[in-house]
C-alpha positions in Angstrom: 0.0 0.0 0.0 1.8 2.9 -1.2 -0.3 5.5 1.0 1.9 5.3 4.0 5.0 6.4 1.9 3.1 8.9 0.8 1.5 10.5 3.4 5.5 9.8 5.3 6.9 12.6 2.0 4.2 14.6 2.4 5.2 15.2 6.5 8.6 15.8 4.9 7.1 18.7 2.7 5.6 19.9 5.8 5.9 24.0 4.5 6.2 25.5 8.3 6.2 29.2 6.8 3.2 28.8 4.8 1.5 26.8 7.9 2.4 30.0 10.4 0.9 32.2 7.3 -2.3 30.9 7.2 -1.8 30.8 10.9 -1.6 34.5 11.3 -4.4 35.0 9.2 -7.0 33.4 11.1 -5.8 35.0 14.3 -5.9 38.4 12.7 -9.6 37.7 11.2 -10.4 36.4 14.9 -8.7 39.3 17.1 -10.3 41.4 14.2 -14.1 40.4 15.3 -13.3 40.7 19.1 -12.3 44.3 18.8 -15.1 45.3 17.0 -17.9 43.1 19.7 -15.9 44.8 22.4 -17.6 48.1 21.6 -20.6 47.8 23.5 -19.5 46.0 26.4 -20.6 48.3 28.8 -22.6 46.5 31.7 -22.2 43.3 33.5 -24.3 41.8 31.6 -22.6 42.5 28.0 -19.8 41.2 29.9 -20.9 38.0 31.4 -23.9 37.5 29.3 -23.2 39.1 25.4 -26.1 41.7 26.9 -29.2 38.6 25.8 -28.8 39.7 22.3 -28.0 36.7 20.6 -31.1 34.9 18.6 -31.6 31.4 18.9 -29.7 29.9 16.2 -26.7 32.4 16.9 -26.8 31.0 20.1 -26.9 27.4 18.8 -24.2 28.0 16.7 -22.0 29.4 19.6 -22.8 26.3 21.7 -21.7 24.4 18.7 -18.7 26.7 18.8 -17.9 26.6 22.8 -18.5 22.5 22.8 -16.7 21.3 19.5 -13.8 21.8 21.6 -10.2 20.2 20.8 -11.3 17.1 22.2 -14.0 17.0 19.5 -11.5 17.6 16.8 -8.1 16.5 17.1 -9.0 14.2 20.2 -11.7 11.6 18.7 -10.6 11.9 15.6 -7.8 10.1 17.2 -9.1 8.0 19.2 -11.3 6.1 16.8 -7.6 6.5 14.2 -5.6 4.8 16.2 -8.2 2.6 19.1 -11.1 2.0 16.4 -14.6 1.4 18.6 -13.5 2.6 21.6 -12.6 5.9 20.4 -16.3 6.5 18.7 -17.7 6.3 22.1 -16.5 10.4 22.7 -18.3 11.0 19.7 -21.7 9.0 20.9 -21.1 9.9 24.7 -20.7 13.6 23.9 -23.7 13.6 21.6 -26.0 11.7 23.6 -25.4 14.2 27.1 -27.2 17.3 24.7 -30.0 15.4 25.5 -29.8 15.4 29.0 -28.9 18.8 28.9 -32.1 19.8 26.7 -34.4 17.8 28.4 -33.7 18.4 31.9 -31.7 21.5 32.8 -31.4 24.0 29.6 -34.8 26.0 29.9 -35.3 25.7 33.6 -31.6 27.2 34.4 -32.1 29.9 31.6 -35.3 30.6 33.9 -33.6 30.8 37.1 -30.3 32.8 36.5 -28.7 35.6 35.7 -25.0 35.0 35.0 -23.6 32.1 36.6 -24.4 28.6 37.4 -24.3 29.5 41.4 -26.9 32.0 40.9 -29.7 29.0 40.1 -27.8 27.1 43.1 -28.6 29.3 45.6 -31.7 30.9 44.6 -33.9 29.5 47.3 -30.6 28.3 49.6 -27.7 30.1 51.8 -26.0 32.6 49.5 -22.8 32.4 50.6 -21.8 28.4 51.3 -23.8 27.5 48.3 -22.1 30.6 46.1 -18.8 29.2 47.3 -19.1 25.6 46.4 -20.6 26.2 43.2 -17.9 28.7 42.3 -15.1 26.3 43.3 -16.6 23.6 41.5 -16.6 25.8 38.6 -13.0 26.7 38.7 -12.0 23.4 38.8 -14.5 22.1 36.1 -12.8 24.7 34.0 -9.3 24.3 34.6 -9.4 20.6 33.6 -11.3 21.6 30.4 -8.5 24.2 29.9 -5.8 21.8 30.6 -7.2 19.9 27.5 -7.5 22.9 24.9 -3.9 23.6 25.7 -2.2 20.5 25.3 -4.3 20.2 21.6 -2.7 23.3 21.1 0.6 22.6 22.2 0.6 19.4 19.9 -1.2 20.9 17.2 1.4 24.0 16.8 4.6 21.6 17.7 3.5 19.5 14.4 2.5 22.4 12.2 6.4 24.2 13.2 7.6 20.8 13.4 8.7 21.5 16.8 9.7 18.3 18.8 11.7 19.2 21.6 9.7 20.2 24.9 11.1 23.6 25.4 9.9 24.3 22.0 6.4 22.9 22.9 6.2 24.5 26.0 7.2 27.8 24.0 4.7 27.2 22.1 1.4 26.5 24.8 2.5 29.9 26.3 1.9 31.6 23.2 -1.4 30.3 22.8 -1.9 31.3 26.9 -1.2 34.7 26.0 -3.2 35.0 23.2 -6.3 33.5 25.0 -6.0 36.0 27.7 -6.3 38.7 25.1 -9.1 37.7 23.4 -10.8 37.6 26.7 -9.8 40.8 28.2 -10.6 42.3 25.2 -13.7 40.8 23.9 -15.9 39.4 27.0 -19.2 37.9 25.9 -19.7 39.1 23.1 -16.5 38.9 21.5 -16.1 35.2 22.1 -19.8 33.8 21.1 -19.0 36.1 17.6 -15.5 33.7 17.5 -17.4 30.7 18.5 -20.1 31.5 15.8 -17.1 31.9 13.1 -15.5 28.8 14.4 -18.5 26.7 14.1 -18.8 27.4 10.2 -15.4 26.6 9.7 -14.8 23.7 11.4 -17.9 22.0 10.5 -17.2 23.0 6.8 -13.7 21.6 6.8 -14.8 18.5 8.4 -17.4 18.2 5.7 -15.0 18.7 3.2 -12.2 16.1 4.7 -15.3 13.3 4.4 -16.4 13.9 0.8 -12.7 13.6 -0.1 -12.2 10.5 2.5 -15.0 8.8 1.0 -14.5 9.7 -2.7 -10.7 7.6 -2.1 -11.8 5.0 -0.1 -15.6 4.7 -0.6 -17.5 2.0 1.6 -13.9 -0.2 1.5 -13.1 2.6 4.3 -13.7 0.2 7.2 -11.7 -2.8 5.9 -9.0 -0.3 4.5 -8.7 0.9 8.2 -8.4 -2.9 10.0 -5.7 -3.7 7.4 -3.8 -0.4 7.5 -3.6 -0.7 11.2 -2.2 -5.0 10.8 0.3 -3.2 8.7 1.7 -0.3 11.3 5.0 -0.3 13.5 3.7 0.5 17.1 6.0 2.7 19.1 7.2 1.6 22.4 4.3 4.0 24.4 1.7 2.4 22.5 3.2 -1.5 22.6 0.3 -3.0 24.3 -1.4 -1.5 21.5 0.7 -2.9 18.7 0.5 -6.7 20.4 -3.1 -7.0 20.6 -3.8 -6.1 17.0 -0.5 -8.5 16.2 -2.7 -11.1 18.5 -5.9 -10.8 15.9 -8.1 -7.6 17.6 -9.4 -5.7 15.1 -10.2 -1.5 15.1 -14.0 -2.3 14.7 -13.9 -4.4 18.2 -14.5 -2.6 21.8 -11.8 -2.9 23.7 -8.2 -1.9 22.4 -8.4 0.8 24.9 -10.8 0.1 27.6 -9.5 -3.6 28.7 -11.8 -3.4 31.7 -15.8 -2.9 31.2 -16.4 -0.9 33.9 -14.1 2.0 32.6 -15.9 1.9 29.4 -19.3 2.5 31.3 -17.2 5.0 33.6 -16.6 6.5 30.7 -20.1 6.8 29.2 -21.7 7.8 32.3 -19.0 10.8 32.7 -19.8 11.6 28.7 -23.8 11.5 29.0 -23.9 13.1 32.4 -21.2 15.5 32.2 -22.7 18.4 29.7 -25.7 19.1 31.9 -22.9 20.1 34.9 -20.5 21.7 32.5 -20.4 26.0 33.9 -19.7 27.2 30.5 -22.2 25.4 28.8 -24.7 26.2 31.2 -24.1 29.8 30.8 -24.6 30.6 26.9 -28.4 29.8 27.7 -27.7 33.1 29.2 -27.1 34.9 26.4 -30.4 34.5 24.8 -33.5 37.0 25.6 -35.9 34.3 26.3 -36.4 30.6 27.3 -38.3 30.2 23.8 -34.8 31.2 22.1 -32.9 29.4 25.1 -34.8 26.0 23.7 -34.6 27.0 19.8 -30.6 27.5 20.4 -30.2 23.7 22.2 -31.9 22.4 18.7 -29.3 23.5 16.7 -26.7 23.1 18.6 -27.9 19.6 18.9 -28.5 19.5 15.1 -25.0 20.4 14.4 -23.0 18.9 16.7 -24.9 15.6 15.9 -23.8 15.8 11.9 -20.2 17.0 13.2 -19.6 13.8 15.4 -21.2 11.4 12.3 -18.1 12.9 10.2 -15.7 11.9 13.3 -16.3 8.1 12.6 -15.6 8.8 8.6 -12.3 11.1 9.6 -10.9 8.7 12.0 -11.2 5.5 10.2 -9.9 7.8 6.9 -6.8 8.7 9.4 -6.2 5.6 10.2 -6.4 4.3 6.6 -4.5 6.9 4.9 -1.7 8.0 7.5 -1.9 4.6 9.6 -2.0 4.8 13.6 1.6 4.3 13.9 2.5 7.6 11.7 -0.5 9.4 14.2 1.6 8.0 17.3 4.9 8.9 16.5 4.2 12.8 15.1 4.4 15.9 17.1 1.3 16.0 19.2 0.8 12.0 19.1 -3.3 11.3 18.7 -3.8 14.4 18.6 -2.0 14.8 15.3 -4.5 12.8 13.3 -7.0 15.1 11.9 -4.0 17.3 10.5 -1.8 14.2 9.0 -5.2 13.3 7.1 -5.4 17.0 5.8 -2.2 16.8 4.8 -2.6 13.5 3.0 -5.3 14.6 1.4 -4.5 17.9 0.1 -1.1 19.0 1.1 0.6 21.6 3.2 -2.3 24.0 2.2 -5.2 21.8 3.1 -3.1 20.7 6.4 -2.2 24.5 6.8 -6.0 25.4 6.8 -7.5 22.8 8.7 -4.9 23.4 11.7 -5.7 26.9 11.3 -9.5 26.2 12.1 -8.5 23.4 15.0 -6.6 26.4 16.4 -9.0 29.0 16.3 -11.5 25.9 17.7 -8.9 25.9 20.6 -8.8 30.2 21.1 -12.6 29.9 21.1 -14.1 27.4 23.3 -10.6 28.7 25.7 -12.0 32.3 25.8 -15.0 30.6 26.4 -13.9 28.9 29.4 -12.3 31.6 31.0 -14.9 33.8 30.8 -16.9 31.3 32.5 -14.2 31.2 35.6 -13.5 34.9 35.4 -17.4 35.6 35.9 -17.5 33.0 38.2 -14.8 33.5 40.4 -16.1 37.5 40.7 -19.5 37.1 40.4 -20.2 34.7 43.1 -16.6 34.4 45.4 -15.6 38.4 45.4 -19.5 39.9 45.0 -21.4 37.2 46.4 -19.5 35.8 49.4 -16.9 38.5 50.1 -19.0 41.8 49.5 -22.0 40.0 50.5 -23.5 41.5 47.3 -22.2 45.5 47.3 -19.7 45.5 44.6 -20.2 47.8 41.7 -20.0 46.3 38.5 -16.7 48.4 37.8 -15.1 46.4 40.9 -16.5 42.9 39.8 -15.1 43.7 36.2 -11.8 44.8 37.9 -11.6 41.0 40.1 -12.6 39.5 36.8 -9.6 41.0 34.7 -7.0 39.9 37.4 -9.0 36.2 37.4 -8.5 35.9 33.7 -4.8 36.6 34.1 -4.4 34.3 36.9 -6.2 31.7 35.1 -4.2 32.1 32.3 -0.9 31.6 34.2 -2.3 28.3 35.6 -3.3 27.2 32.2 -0.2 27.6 30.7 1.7 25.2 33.6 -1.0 22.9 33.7 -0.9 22.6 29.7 3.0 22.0 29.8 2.5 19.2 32.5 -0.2 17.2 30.1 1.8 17.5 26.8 1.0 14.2 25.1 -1.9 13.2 27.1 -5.4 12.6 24.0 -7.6 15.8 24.6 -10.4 13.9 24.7 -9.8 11.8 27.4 -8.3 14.7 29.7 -12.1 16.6 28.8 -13.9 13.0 29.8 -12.2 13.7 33.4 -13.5 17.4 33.3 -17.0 16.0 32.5 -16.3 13.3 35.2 -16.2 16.6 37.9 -18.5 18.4 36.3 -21.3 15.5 36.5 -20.0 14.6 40.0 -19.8 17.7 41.7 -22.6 19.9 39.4 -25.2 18.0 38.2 -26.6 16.2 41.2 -27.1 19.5 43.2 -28.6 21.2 39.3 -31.0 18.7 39.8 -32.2 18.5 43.2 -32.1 22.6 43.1 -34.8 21.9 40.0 -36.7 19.0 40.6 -36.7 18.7 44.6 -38.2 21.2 46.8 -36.6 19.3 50.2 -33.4 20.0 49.2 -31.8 22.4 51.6 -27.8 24.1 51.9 -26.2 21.2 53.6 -27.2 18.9 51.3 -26.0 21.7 48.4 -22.5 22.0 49.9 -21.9 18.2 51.2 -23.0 17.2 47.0 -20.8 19.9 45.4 -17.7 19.3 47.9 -17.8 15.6 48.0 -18.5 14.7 44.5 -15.4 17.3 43.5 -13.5 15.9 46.4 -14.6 12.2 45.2 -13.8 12.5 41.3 -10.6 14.5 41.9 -8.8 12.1 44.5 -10.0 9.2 42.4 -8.2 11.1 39.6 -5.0 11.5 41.3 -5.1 7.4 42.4 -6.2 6.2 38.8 -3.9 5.4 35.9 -3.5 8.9 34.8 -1.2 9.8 37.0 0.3 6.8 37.7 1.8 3.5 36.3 0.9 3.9 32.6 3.3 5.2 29.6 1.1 8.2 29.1 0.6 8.7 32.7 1.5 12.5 34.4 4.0 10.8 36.8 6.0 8.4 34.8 6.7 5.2 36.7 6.7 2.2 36.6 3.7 -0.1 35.2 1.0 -1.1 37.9 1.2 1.5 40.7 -2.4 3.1 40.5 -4.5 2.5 43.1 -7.7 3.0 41.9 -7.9 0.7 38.5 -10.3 2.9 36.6 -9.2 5.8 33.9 -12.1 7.6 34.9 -14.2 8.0 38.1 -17.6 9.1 36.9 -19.0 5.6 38.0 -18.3 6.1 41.6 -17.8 9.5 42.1 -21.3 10.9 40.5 -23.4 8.2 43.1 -21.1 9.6 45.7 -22.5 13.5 44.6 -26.1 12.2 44.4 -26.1 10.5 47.9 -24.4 13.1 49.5 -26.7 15.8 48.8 -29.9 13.6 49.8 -28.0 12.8 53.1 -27.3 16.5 53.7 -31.1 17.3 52.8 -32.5 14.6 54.8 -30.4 15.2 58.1 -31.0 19.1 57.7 -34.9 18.8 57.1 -37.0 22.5 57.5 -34.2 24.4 57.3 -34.8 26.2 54.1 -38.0 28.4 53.1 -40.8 27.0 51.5 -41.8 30.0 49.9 -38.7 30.6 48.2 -39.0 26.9 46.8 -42.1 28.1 45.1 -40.7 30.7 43.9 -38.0 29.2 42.3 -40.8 25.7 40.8 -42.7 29.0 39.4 -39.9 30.9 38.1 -38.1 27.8 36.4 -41.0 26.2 35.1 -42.9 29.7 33.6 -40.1 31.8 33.0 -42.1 34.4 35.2 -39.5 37.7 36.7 -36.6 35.6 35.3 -35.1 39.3 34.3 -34.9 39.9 37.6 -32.0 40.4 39.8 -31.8 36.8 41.6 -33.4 36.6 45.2 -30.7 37.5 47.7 
């Protein structure tokens, strides 16, 4: 099969000045649209919120925008490149959560809120332990989501420059750090929904575009063309378990090449599917939308979008693995992250590799800003205004806390970023999702569906289901004992077995914020409870500042 030699001379005639060309373009085009959004930020609410001005299917195409993330991109389309089946379940996981997220929270949190997650949380609870948990859980929901988007970056970059040495990576994810921080300091709201809407187009257009050509050279043989490409690789020594069960007769179309165990994979799914409806800055572009009408309009397009982008995954991972061949994907700059670009550029060339890295990057600066933002408002919204100033900041001081936040968040990103280098995107936003579902979406729930939930049970859920996912993180393979592991050493030292937690730590959130209701019984108003059953199911004084 002469593919692989040719997709090996086209990394050859990788054309690094041409790739940092179209490179500088898209930023330019990008910091271009910021600048000019940034003219009417004048409140907290253009700010936090894009001032509600977005329509429906702006809105759903910003979602699109802020959850296409890396992970969507360059992640699965590795994952399913170079681990077949198992890969595909991001793309089904990640699909199936939007309806979770429609069905259950989306219109009823667009009801309750202003800004900010915490402000649904502690509508009819304590203000300030239930403002503090949520905000923390936020800020750790994001970081992990961040930590992702910069090591796609990092890899993505590294490959384009052909950059292969770690101070030249790490060179690189501080670039992209900076550049983040700009777009949010500059831009707020507004700026980054307009990048996410831009981002959107282009990304699902050039995965469009990658499919038709996928199939039109490997038609319905793509499948087949896949399982023998990947009999035919040379496995480096990180991925040798790999290369000895497909030596032993596993196949790319079987479950489990990366999930040995089946409780991972269903930890796994559960994080996916339950994850989204916890996720902060999803959660808060329904806030960006005048009505809950528009808030539901937005979630069916989104939905409608993301669902075609994730179909193409399956065609632009097998057509990776086909046509550039896992062991090629493995051993680039960036690792699985590489794929999607080593299938542009054995497709169309340097230009075609050039543009679509250039649109995986601006995917990255997007759903980033986005993320910060989220943090920013969060951790000045809710922390400094909420718990500190017990509500009597001006909006000039909260935008003040915000800016330093977005710095400081930046600086974290940047380190954590360098620390994960290597790690697949998509499985370091499955552990986000993990917290997010553990920690969020328990107490989201109960808030909205149960009217004896009180503030114990808030705080106990959020704290121990962050507490639970997080420790399990730091026992589990991905810090310890594997060859992609953070801590490097040796094989068999992780003491919890599972790659990710969701399937203990989200019961763990769940019964802890029954318990804490249950043992705290009559604490909490009643009327307030209506209030917020009214307000969440009717929409009615949801313009409203939120009940303090």
């Amino acid at each position: 099969m002469n593919v692989f030699a040719a997709a090996a001379e086209t990394a050859q005639r990788n054309n690094p000045v041409l790739n940092i060309a179209i490179f500088g373009a898209f930023v330019a085009v990008t910091l271009f649209i910021v600048i000019r959004a940034s003219r009417n930020n004048k409140t907290a609410a253009d700010f936090y919120a894009g001032g509600r001005s977005f329509s429906g299917t702006q809105n759903g195409f910003a979602i699109a925008g802020d959850y296409l993330s890396a992970a969507s991109f360059l992640g699965i389309c590795g994952a399913i490149a170079v681990y077949g089946y198992d890969g595909f379940l991001y793309s089904i996981g990640f699909l199936v959560a939007w309806l979770v997220a429609l069905l259950l929270v989306a219109e009823l949190m667009r009801n309750t809120g202003k800004f900010t997650m915490a402000d649904v949380l502690s509508f009819r609870l304590k203000q300030r332990p239930v403002r503090m948990a949520a905000a923390i859980s936020t800020l750790v929901v994001c970081f992990f989501y961040l930590l992702a988007q910069m090591a796609g970056a990092g890899g993505l970059v590294a490959l384009l420059l052909g950059v292969t040495d770690q101070i030249g990576t790490a060179a690189v994810v501080t670039v992209v750090g900076v550049l983040m921080v700009g777009y949010v300091l500059i831009g707020g709201m507004k700026g980054t929904t307009w990048v996410q809407i831009v981002k959107a187009f282009l990304l699902i257009g050039g995965a469009v575009i990658m499919t038709i050509w996928v199939l039109a050279i490997q038609g319905v043989d793509l499948f087949s063309a896949a399982v023998e490409a990947s009999q035919n690789q040379t496995y480096p020594e990180s991925a040798k378990a790999l290369g000895d069960a497909i030596a032993g007769g596993a196949s790319v179309l079987d479950p489990g090449l990366q999930y040995k165990n089946p409780l991972d994979f269903l930890s796994l799914g559960l994080a996916l599917v339950l994850g989204t409806a916890g996720l902060p800055h999803v959660l808060m572009r329904f806030y960006t939308v005048p009505t809950a009408k528009e808030a539901r309009k937005s979630v069916v397009w989104a939905i409608m979008l993301i669902g075609g982008f994730y179909l193409l995954t399956l065609v632009l991972g097998y057509g990776a693995a086909s046509l550039v061949g896992a062991g090629t994907i493995l051993t680039a700059p960036g690792g699985v992250n590489s794929a999607a670009p080593l299938l542009a550029q054995a497709l169309g060339g340097p230009v075609l590799m050039g543009i679509i890295s250039a649109v995986a990057f601006a995917t990255i600066l997007a759903v980033v800003a986005g993320l910060t933002i989220t943090a920013a408002a969060s951790f000045s919204h809710d922390i400094y205004n909420g718990v500190v100033k017990r509500g009597t900041a001006t909006e000039k001081q909260e935008r003040k806390v915000a800016n330093i936040t977005i710095l400081v968040i930046g600086a974290l990103a940047i380190i954590g970023g360098i620390a994960v280098l290597g790690q697949n995107v998509a499985f370091l936003v499955a552990l986000a999702f993990a917290i997010a579902a553990s920690a969020n979406l328990p107490t989201i729930l109960y808030s909205l569906f149960w009217r004896g939930f009180t503030t114990r049970g808030a705080v106990w859920s959020m704290y121990g289901g962050l507490i639970a996912a997080i420790v399990l993180i730091v026992l589990s393979p991905v810090f310890f004992g594997g060859p992609t592991s953070v801590l490097k050493t040796g094989e068999g030292t992780a003491i919890f077995p599972l790659s990710n937690p969701g399937i203990v730590s989200i019961p763990i959130g769940f019964l802890l914020g029954w318990l804490g209701s249950i043992t705290s019984k009559g604490s909490e108003d009643p009327r307030i409870a209506a209030e917020m059953e009214v307000r969440s199911l009717t929409g009615h004084g949801a313009e409203k500042a939120v009940h303090h």
